[in-house]
MIDOSE-1310 file (N, C-alpha, C; in nm, 2 decimals, decimal comma, always signed):
residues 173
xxxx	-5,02/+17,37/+6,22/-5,04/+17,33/+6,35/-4,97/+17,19/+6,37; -4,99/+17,11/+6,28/-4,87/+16,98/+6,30/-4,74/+16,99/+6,31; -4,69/+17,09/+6,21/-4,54/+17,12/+6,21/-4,48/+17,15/+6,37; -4,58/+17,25/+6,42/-4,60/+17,31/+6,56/-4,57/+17,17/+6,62
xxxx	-4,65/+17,11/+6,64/-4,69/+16,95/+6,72/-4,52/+16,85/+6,71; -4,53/+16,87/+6,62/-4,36/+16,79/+6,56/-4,27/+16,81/+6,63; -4,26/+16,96/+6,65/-4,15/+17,04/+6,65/-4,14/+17,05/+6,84; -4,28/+17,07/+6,91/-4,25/+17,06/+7,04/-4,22/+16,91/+7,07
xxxx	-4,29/+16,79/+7,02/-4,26/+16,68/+7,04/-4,05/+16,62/+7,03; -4,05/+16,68/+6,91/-3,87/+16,67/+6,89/-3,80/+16,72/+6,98; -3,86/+16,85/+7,01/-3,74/+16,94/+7,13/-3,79/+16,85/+7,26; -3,91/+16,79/+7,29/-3,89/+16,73/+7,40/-3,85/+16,56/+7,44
xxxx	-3,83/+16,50/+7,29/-3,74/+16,41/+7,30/-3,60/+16,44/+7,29; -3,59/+16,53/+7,20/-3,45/+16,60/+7,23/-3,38/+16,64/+7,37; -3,50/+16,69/+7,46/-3,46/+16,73/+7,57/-3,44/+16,60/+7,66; -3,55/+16,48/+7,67/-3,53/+16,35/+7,73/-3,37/+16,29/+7,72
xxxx	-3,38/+16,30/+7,55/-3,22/+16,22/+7,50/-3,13/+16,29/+7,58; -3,10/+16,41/+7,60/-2,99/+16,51/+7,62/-2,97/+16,45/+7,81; -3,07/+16,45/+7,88/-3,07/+16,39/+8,02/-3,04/+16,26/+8,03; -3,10/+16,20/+7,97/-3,05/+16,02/+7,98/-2,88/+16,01/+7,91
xxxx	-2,82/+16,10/+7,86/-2,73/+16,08/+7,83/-2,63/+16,14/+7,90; -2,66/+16,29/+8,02/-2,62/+16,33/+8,10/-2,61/+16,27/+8,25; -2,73/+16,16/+8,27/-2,69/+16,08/+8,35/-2,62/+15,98/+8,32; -2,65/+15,92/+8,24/-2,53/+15,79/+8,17/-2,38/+15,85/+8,16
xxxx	-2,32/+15,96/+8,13/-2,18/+16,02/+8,14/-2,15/+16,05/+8,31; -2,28/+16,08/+8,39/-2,24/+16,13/+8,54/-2,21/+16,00/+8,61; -2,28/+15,87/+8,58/-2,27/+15,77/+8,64/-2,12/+15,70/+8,59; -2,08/+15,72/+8,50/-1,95/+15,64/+8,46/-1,87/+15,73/+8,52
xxxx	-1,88/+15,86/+8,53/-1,74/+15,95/+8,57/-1,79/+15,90/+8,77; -1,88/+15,88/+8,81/-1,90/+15,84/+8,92/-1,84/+15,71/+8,95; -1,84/+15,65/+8,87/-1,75/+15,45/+8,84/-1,65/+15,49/+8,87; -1,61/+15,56/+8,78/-1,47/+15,57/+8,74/-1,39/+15,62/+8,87
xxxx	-1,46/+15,71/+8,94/-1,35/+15,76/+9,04/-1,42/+15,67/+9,13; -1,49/+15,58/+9,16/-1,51/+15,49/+9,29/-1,40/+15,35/+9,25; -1,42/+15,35/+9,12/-1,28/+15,23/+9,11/-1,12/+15,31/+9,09; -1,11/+15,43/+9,08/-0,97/+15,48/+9,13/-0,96/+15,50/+9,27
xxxx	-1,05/+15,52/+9,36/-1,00/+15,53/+9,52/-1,00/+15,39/+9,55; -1,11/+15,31/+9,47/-1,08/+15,14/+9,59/-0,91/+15,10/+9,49; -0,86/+15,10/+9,40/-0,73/+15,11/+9,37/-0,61/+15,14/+9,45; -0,72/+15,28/+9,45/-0,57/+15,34/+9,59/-0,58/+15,27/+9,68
xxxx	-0,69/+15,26/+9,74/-0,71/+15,20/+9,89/-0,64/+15,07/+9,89; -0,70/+15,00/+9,81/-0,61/+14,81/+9,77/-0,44/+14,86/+9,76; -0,43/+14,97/+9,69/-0,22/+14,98/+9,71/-0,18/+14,99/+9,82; -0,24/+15,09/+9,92/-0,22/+15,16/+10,04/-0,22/+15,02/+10,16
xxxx	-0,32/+14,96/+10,12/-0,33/+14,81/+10,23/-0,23/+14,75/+10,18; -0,19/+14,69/+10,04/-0,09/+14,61/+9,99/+0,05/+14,67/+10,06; +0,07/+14,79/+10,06/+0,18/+14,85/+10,08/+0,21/+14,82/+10,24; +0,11/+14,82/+10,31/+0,14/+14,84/+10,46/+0,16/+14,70/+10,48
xxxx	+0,08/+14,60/+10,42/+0,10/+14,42/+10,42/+0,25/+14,41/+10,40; +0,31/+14,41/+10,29/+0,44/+14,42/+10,22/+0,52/+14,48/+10,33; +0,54/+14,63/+10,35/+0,63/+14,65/+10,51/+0,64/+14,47/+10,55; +0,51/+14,53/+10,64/+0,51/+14,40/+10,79/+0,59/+14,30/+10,74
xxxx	+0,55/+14,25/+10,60/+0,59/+14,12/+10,58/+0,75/+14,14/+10,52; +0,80/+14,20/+10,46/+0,92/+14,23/+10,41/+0,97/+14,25/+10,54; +0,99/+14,35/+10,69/+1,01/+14,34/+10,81/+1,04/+14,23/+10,87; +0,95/+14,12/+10,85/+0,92/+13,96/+10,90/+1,06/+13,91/+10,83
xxxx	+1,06/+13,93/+10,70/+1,14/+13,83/+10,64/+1,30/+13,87/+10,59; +1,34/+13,99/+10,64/+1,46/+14,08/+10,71/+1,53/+13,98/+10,81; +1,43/+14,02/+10,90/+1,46/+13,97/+11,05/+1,48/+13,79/+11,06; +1,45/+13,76/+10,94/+1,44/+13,56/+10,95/+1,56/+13,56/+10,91
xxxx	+1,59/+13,63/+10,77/+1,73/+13,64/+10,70/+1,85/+13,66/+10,83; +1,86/+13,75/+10,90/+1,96/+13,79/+10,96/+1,94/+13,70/+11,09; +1,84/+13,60/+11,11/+1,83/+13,53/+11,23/+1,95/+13,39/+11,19; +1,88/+13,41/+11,06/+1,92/+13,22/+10,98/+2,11/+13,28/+10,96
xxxx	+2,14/+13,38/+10,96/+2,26/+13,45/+10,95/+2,33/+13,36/+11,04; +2,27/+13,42/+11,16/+2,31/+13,44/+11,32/+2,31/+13,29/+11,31; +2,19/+13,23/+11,32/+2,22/+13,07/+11,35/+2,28/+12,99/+11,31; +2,31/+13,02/+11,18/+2,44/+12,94/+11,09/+2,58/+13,00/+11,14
xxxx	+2,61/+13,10/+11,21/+2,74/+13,14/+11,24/+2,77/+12,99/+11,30; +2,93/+13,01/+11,34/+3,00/+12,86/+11,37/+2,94/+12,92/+11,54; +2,97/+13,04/+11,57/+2,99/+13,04/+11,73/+2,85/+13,09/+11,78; +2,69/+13,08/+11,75/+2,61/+13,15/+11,76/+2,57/+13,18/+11,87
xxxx	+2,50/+13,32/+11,94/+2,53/+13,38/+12,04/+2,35/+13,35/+12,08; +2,33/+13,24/+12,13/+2,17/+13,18/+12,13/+2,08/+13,30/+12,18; +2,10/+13,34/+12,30/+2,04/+13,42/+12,40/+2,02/+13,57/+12,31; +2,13/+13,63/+12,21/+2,07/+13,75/+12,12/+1,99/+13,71/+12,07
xxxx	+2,00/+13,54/+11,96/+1,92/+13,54/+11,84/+1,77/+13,50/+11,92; +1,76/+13,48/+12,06/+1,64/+13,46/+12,09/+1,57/+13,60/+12,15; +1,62/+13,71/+12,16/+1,59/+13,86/+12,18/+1,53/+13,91/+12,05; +1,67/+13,86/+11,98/+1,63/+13,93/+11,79/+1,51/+13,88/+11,72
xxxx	+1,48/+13,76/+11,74/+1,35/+13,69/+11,71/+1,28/+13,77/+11,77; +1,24/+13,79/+11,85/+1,11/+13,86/+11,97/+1,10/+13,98/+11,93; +1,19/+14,06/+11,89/+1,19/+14,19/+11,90/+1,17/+14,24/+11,75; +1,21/+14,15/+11,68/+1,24/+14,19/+11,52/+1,12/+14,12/+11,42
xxxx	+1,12/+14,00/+11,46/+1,04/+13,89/+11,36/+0,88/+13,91/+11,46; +0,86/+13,87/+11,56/+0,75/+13,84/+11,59/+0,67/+13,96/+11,59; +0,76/+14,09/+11,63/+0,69/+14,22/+11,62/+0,62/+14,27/+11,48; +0,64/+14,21/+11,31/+0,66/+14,23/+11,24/+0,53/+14,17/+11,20
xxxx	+0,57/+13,99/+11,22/+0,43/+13,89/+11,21/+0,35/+13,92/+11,25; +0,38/+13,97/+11,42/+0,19/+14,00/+11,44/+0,13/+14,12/+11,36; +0,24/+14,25/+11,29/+0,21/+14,36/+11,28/+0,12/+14,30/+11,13; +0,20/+14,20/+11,08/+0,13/+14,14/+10,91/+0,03/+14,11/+10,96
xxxx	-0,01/+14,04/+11,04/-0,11/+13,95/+11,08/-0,26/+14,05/+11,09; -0,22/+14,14/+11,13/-0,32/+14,29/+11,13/-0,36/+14,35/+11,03; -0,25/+14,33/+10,97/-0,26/+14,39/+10,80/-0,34/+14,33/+10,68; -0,35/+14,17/+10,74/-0,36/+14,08/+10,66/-0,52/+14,09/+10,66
xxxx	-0,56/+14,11/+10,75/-0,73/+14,10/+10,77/-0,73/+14,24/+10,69; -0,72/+14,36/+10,64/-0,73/+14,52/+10,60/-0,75/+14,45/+10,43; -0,63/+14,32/+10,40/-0,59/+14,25/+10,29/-0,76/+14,18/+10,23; -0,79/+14,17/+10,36/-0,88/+14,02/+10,36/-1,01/+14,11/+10,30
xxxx	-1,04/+14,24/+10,36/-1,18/+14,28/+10,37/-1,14/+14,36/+10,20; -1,04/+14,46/+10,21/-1,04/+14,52/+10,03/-1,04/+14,39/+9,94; -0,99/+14,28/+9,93/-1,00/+14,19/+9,82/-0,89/+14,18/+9,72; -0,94/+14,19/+9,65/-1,02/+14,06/+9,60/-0,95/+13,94/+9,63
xxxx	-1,06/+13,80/+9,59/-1,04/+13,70/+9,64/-0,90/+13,67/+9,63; -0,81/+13,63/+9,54/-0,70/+13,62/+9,48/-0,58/+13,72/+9,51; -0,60/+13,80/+9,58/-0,55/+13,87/+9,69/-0,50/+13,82/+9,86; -0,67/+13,79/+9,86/-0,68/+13,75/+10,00/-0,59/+13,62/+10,01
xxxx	-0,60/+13,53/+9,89/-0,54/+13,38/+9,91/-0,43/+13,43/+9,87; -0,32/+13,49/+9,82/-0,19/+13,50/+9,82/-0,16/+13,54/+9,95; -0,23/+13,65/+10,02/-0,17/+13,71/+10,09/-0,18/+13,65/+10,27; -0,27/+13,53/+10,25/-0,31/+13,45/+10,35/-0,18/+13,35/+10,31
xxxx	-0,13/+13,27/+10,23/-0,06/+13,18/+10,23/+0,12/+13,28/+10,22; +0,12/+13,39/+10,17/+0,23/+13,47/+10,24/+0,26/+13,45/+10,32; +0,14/+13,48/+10,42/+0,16/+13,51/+10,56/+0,16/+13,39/+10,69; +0,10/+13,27/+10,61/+0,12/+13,15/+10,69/+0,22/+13,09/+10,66
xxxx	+0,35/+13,14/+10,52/+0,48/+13,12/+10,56/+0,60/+13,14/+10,62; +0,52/+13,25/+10,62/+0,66/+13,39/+10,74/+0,63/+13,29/+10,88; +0,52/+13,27/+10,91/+0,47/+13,21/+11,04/+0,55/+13,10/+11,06; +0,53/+13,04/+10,99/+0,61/+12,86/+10,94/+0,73/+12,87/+10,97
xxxx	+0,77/+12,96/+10,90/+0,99/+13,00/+10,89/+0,99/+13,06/+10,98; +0,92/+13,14/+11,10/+0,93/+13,22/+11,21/+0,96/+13,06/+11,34; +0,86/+12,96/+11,33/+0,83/+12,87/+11,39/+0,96/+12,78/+11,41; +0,97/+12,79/+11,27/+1,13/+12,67/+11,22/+1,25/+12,73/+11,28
xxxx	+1,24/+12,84/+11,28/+1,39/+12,94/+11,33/+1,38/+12,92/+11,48; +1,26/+12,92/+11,52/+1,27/+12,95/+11,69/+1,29/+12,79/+11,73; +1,27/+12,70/+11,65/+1,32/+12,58/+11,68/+1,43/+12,54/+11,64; +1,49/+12,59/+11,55/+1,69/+12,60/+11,55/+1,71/+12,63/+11,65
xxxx	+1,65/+12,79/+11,73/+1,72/+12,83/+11,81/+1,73/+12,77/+11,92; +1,62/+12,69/+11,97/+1,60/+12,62/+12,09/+1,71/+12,47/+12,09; +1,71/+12,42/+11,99/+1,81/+12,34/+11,88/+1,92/+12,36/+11,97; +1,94/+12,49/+11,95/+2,10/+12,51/+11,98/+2,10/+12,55/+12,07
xxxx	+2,04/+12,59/+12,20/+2,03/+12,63/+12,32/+2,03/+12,49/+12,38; +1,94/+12,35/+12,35/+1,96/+12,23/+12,41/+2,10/+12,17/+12,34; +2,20/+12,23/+12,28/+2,29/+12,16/+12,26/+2,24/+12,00/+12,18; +2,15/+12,03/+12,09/+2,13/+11,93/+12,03/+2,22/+11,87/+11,96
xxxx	+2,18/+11,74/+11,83/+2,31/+11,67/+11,86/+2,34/+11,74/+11,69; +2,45/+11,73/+11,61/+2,45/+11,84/+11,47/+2,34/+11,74/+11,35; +2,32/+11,67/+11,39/+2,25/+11,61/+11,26/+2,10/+11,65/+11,27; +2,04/+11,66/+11,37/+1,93/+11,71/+11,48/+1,92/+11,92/+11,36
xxxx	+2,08/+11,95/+11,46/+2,06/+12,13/+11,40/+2,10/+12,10/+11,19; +2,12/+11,99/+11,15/+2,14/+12,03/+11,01/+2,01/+12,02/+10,96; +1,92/+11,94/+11,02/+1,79/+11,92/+10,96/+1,72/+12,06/+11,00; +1,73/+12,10/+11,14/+1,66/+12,24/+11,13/+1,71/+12,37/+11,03
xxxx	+1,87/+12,37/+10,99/+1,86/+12,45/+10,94/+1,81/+12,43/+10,79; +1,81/+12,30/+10,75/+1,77/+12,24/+10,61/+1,62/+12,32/+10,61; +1,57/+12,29/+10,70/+1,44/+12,28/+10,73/+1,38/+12,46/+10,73; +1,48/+12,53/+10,77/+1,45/+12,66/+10,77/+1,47/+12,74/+10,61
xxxx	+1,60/+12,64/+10,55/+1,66/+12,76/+10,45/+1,55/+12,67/+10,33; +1,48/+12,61/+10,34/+1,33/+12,54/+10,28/+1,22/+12,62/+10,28; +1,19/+12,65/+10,39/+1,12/+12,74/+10,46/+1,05/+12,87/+10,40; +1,24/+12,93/+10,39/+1,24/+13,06/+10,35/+1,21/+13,09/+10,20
xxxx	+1,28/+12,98/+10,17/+1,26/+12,99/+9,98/+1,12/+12,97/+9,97; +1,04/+12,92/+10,02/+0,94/+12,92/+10,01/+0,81/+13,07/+10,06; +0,88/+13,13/+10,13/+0,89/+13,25/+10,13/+0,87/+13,36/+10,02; +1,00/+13,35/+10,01/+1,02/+13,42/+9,86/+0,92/+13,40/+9,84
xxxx	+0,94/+13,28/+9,75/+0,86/+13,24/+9,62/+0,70/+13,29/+9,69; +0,63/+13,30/+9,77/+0,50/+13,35/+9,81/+0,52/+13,53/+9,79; +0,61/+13,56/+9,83/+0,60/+13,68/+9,82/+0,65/+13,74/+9,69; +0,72/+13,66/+9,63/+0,71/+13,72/+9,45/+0,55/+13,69/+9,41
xxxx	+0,46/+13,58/+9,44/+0,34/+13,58/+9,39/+0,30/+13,72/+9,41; +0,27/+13,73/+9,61/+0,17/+13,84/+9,65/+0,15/+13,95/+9,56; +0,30/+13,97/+9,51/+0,32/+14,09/+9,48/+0,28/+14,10/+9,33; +0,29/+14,03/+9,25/+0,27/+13,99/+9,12/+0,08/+14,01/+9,13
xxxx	+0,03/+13,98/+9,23/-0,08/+13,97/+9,26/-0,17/+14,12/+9,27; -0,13/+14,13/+9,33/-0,11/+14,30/+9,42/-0,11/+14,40/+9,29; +0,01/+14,35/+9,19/+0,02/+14,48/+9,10/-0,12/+14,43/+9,01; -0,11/+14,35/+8,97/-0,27/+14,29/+8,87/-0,34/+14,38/+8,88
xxxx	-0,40/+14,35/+9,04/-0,51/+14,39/+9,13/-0,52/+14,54/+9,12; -0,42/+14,64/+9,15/-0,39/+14,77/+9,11/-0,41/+14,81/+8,97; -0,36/+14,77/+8,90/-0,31/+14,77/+8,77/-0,41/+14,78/+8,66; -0,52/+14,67/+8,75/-0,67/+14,63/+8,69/-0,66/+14,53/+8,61
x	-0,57/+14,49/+8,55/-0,55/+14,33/+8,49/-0,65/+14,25/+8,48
């Protein structure tokens, strides 16, 4: 009768162990794929940030083109700004909040100081351009363009972080 007693007692710790260990494997495969879609989700935001902002900083390049030419054609480069750069900024600027809410923190701060440089160099270029619409005097347009091609580099260099950031972040780092 003990052996009896043993033996249902074993198969029913046996059976205990077998479930606590069936839920401890369902909850990790449950982890596991809720940290593979917020992954995807964080690339898919990174990706659509990156456009906007890569878009933004196209359009600065080929503005700072334009404005450095000897004979610059003011009245395009102030269309091409409007149509190219600002359309882009605001489009990041939308993006950037998508950036803000997936995360993580070290995300959010790269991709906030990204994007308050595009703004900066968008700001600096529209004041070359105005620069050279008031026929300012050249020492006036050297500091703006000084002031832009500063700007930009500084650009870059945010957007090699973002991105450096971005893959971590994906990556799991």
């Amino acid at each position: 009768m003990l052996g009896a007693l043993v033996g249902a007692v074993a198969t029913g710790c046996a059976g205990v162990l077998t479930w606590w260990s069936l839920r401890w494997q369902q909850s990790a495969y449950v982890q596991a794929e809720r940290d593979k879609w917020l992954r995807e989700k964080q690339r898919a935001t990174y990706a659509d940030f990156l456009d906007a902002i890569q878009g933004a900083v196209d359009g600065l390049e080929s503005a700072g083109r334009g404005l450095s030419a000897p004979t610059p054609d003011v009245s395009s480069l102030y269309s091409w700004l409007g149509e190219e750069v600002v359309t882009h900024v605001v489009s990041a600027r939308r993006r950037l909040a998508s950036v803000q809410i997936d995360g993580p923190a070290s995300a959010e701060v790269a991709a906030d100081e990204l994007y308050r440089s595009v703004n900066t160099c968008m700001v600096v270029a529209m004041q070359w351009r105005q620069g050279l619409a008031d026929d300012a005097d050249g020492e006036r347009l050297a500091e703006l363009e000084v002031g832009f091609d500063e700007t930009l580099q500084i650009v870059h260099g945010r957007l090699r972080n973002f991105t450096q950031v971005a893959r971590d972040v994906v990556q799991g780092a």
